[in-house]
C-alpha positions in Angstrom: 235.1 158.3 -142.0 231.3 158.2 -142.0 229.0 160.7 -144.0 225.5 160.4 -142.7 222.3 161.5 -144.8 219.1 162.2 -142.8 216.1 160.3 -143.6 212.7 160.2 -142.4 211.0 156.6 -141.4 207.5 155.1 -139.7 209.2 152.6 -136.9 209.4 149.4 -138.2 208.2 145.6 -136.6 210.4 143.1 -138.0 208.7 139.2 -137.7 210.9 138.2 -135.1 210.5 141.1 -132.9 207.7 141.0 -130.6 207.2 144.8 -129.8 205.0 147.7 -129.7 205.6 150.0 -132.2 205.9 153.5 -131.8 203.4 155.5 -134.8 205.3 158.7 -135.2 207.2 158.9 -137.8 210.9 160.1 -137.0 214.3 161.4 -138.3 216.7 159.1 -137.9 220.4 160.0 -139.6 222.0 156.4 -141.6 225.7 156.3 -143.1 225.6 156.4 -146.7 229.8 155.2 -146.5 230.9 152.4 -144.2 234.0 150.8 -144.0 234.5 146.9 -143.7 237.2 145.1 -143.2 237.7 142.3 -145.5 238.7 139.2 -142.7 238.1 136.4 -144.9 239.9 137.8 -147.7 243.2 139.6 -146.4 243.7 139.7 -142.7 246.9 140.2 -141.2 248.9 140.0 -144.2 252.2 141.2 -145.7 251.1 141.2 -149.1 247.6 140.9 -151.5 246.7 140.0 -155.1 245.0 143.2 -156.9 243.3 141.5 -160.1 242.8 145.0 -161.3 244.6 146.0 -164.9 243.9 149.4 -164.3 243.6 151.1 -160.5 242.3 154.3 -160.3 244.3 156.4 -157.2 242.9 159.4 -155.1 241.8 160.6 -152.0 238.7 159.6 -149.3 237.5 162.8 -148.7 234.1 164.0 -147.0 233.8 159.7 -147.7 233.6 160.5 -151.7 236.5 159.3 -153.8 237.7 161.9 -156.0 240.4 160.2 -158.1 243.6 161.8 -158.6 245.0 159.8 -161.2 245.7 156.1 -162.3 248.2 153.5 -162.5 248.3 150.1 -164.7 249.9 147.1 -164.8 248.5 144.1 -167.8 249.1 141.3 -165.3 247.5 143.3 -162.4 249.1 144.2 -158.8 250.9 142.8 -156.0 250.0 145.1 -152.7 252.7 145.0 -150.2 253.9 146.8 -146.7 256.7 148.8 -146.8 258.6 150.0 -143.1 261.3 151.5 -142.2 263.5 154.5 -144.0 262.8 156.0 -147.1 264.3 158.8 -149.5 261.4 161.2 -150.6 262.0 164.0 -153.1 260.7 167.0 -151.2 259.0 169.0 -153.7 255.5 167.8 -154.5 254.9 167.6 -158.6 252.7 166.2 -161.1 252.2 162.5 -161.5 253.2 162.3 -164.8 256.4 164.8 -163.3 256.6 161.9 -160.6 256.5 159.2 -162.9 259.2 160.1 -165.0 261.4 160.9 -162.3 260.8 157.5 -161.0 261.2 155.6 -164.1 265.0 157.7 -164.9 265.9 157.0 -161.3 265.5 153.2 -161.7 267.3 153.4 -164.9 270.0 154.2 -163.4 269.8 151.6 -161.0 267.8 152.8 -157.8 264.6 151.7 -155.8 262.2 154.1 -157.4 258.5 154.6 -157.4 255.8 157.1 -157.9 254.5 158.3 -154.1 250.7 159.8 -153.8 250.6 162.1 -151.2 247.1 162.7 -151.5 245.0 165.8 -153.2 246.0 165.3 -156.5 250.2 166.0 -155.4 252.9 163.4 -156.0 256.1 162.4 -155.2 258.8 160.0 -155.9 260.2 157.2 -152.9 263.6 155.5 -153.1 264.1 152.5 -150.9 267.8 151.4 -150.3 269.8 154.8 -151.3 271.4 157.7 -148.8 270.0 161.2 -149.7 273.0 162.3 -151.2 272.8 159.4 -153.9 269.1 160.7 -154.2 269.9 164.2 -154.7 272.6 163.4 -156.7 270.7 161.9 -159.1 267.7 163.8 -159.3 269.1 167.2 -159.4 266.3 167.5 -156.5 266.3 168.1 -153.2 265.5 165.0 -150.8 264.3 164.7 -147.3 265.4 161.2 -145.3 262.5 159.1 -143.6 263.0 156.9 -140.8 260.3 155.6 -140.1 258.1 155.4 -143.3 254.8 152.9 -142.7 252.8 152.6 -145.9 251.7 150.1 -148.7 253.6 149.7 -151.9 252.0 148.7 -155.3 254.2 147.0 -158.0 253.4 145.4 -160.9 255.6 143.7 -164.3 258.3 143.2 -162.2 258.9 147.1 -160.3 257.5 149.2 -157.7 254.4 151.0 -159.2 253.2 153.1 -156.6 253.7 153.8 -152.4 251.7 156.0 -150.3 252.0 156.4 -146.4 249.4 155.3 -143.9 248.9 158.5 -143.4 247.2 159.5 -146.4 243.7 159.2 -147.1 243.6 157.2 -150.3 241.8 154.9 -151.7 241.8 152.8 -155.2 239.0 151.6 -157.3 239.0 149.9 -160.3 237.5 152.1 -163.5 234.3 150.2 -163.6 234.0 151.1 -159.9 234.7 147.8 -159.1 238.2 146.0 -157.5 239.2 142.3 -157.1 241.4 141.3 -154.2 243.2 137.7 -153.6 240.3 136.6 -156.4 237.2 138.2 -155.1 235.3 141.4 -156.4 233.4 144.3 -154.6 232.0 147.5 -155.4 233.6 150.7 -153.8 237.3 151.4 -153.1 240.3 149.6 -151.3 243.0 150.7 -148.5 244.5 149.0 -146.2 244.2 149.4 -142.1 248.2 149.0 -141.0 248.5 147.1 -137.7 252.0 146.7 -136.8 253.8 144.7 -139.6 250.5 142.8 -141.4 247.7 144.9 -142.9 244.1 144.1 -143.8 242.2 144.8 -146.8 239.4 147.5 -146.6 236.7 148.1 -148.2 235.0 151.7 -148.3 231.6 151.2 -149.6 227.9 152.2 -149.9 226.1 151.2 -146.8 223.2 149.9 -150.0 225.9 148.5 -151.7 227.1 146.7 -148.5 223.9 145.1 -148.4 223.6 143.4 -151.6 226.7 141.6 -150.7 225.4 140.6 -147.4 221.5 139.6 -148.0 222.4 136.5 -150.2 225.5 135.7 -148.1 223.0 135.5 -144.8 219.6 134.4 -146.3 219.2 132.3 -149.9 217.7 134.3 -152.5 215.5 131.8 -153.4 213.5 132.6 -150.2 210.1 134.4 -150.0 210.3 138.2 -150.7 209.0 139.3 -147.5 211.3 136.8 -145.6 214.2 139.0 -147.4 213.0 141.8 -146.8 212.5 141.3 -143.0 216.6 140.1 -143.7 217.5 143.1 -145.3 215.9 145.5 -142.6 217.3 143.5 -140.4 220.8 143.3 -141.3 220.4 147.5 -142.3 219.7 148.0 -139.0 222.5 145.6 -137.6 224.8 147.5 -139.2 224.2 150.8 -137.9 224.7 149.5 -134.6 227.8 148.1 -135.0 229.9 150.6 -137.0 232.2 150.5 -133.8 232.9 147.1 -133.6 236.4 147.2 -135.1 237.4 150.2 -134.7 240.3 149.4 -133.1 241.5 147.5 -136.3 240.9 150.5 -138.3 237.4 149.9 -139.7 234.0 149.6 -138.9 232.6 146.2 -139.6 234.2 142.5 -140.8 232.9 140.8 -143.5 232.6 137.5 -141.1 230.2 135.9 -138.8 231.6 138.3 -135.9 229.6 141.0 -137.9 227.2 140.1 -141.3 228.7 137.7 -143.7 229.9 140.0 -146.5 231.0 138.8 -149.8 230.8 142.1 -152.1 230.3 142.1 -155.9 231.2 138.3 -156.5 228.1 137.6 -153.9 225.4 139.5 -154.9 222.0 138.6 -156.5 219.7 140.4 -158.5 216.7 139.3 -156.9 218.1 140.7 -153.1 219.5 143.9 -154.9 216.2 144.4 -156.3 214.4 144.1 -152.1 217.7 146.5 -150.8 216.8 149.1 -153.4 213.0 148.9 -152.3 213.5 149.0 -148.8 216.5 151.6 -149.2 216.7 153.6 -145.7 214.5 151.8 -143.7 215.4 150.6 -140.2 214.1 148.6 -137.5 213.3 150.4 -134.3 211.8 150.7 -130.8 210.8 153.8 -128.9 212.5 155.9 -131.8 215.9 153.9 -131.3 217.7 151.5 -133.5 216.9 147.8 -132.1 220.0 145.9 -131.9 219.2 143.4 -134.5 220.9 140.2 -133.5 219.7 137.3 -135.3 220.4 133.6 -136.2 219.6 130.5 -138.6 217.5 129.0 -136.3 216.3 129.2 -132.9 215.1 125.8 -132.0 211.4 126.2 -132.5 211.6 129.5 -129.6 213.4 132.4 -129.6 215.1 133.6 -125.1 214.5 136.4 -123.3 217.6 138.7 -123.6 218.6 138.5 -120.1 218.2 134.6 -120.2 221.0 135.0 -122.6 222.8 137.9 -121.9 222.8 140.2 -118.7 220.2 142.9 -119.2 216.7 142.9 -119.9 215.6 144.2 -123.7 212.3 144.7 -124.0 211.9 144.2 -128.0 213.8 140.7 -127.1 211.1 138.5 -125.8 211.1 134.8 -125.8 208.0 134.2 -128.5 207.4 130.6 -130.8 209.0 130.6 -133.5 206.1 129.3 -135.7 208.4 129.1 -139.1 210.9 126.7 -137.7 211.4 123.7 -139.6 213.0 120.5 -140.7 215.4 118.0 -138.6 217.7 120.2 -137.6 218.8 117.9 -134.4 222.2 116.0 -133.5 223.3 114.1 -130.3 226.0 113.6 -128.6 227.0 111.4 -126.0 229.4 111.8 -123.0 229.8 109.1 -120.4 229.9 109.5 -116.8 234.3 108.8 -117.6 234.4 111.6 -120.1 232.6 114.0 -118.1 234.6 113.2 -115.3 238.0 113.7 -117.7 235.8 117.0 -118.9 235.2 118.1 -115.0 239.1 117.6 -114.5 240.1 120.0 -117.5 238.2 122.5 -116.1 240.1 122.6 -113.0 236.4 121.4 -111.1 237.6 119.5 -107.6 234.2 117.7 -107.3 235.1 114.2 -107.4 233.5 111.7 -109.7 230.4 113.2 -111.1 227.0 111.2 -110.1 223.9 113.3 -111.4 223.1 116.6 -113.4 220.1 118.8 -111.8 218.6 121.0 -113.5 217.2 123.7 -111.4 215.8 126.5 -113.3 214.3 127.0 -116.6 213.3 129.9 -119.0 210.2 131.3 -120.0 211.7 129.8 -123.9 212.5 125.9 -122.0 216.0 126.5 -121.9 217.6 125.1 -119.2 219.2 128.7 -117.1 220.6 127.2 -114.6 222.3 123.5 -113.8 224.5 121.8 -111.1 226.9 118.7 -111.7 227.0 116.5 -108.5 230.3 114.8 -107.8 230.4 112.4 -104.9 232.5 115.5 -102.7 230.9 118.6 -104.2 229.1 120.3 -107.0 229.8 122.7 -109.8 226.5 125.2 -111.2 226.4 126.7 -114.7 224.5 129.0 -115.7 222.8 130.8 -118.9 225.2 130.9 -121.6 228.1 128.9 -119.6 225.9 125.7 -119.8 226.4 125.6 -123.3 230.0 126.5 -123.9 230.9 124.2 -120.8 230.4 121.0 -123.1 232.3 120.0 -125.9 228.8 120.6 -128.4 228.2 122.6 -131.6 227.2 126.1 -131.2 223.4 125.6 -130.3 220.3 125.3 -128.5 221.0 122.3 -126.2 218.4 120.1 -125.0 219.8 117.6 -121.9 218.8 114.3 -121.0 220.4 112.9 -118.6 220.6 108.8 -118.2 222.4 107.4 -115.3 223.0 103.4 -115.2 226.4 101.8 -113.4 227.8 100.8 -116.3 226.7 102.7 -119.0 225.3 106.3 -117.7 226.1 108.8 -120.0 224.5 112.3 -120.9 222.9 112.7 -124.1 223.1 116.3 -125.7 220.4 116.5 -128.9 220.5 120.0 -130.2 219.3 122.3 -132.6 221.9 123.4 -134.8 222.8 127.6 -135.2 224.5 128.0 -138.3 224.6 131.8 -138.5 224.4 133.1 -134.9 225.6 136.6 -134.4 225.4 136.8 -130.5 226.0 133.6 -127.8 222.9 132.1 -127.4 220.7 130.4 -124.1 222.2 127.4 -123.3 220.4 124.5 -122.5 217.0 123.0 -123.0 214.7 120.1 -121.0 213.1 117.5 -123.3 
């Protein structure tokens, strides 16, 4: 669900890019809706905390909300999954029409709620009753569903509202704001349905999106240009990723694996003010979207793509990274017994390990290539294996080896990556 609004934009050279930038200007089409899925929030649950008093209920349509109606509950809402067979009446009605209806039927004892079926027409859903009972009751004609897979809102003690998965609905908060499991973001809330757990969703202004994510990835305090670099940046990152959960039922996370997003509760004014300058512009090369991977820190030098990855980017070039500061360094130590324990684990048959030889390094000093020699054979890492071999932080590693007969050990000092979006180049020579 993606509505796209064409813009027009001079290419862009962010800092860390060493390219050459294209002068034409260019159309380039950018969501204006995105949809992320809230991870750190409300992943594969069976229920979620709505803070809400007051939800607003419609339908995602042409990725505009058009509200349908609303529902309210003083101590807010409990969001639940509900599987399996239902009672629906058949005729749509009124939500006021469905309301009542609901409200008589569990006066009389049954499982009753209000149903949304989307477009502004309503029904009424009894859980645990045959049709007959239903019809009986209602003077209305019923229809049995076996297999109903949808969310149920209750709230004050009874079932509010349900509406099936297949529905495009949404629910927003009448400031245009909702809080889930304690946290608050702009836009409107579903759920993506995977099996028997659901994940919260937000459906939100790719803008919007942004001023949760700037702070979250960069401190506000920072220079303005530094955010704004950021902000194209992550803009950019985002437009290139829009399928990387669509197999969950959304477009982006709001973890690491993506941007860190944390909506309304995260943003600053200062980084809303640099999102709103720098609204619609991208980063590009040649006319396309860069894929704008970035990180913390790079160790002093950013790698050559393919001394990372597999294939060669051009805009991806191993340059100094002149801004690089502070004592960001830790060590670790492994001795020749642990590496050999470490060698074992990994199902290596190389016998007790002797030396480490490094054998080929990148343009950026990173180590791209290592063999651990065992006294009856020899194991060879490569690129990003080097790194993820050893039992170290995510990083830049530096190796020094140090071989004695009693105490030889390998000492690992790194750089550390606190916010790396992509695996990195491995290993580095001091």
């Amino acid at each position: 669900m993606i509505k796209w609004k064409q813009c027009m934009f001079g290419a862009v050279l962010a800092g860390a890019v060493c390219m050459n930038m294209p002068q034409a200007a260019f159309a380039y089409d950018v969501p204006e809706m995105i949809e992320v899925g809230l991870e750190s929030v409300c992943k594969n649950a069976t229920s979620a905390s709505i803070g809400s008093s007051q939800l607003a209920v419609g339908t995602l349509k042409n990725d505009k909300f058009r509200e349908d109606g609303t529902i309210s509950s003083s101590g807010g809402f409990t969001a639940k999954m509900v599987r399996g067979e239902v009672i629906r009446i058949t005729d749509s009605m009124s939500q006021k029409e469905a309301e009542d209806l609901a409200y008589s039927l569990r006066r009389t004892g049954f499982d009753a709620s209000c149903g949304y079926l989307g477009n502004d027409d309503w029904t009424v859903y009894v859980q645990n009753s045959s049709r007959s009972e239903v019809e009986s009751a209602s003077k209305k004609s019923a229809e049995r569903i076996s297999s109903f897979n949808g969310i149920c809102l209750s709230g004050g003690g009874e079932n509010l509202l349900m509406v099936s998965n297949d529905v495009d609905y949404g629910f927003s908060g009448t400031d245009d704001t909702f809080t889930i499991n304690g946290k608050q973001y702009r836009g409107c809330l579903r759920f993506a349905v995977n099996g028997t757990v659901m994940t919260a969703v937000n459906v939100v202004d790719l803008e919007e999106y942004l001023y949760g994510v700037i702070p979250a990835e960069m401190p506000a305090s920072y220079g303005e240009e530094a955010l704004k670099a950021q902000t194209l940046a992550a803009r950019t990152y985002a437009m290139t990723k829009l399928n990387a959960h669509k197999g969950s039922g959304y477009e982006l996370c709001d973890t690491i694996n993506c941007q860190v997003y944390k909506g309304y509760s995260g943003e600053n004014s200062k980084t809303n003010a640099i999102v709103d300058e720098t609204e619609g512009e991208i980063i590009c090369y040649n006319g396309t979207p860069i894929e704008a991977v970035f990180s913390a820190s790079t160790g002093g030098y950013t790698e050559n793509s393919e001394n990372v990855w597999n294939s060669v980017v051009p805009y991806l070039r191993a340059v100094p990274e002149v801004g690089e500061y502070g004592n960001n360094t830790w060590t670790k130590t492994l001795t020749l017994s642990q590496l050999d324990s470490l060698l074992s684990a990994k199902g290596e048959n190389i016998g007790s390990a002797q030396d480490i030889v490094i054998t080929k390094i990148s343009t950026g000093g990173r180590v791209q290539e290592m063999k651990i020699v065992g006294t009856s054979g020899s194991v060879t890492l490569t690129k990003e294996n080097i790194r993820t071999y050893f039992p170290v932080p995510a990083a830049v590693c530096p190796v020094r080896c140090s071989r004695s007969t009693e105490k030889a050990a390998i000492l690992l000092p790194a750089v550390d990556l606190c916010s790396v979006r992509q695996p990195r180049a491995a290993v580095q020579v001091l």
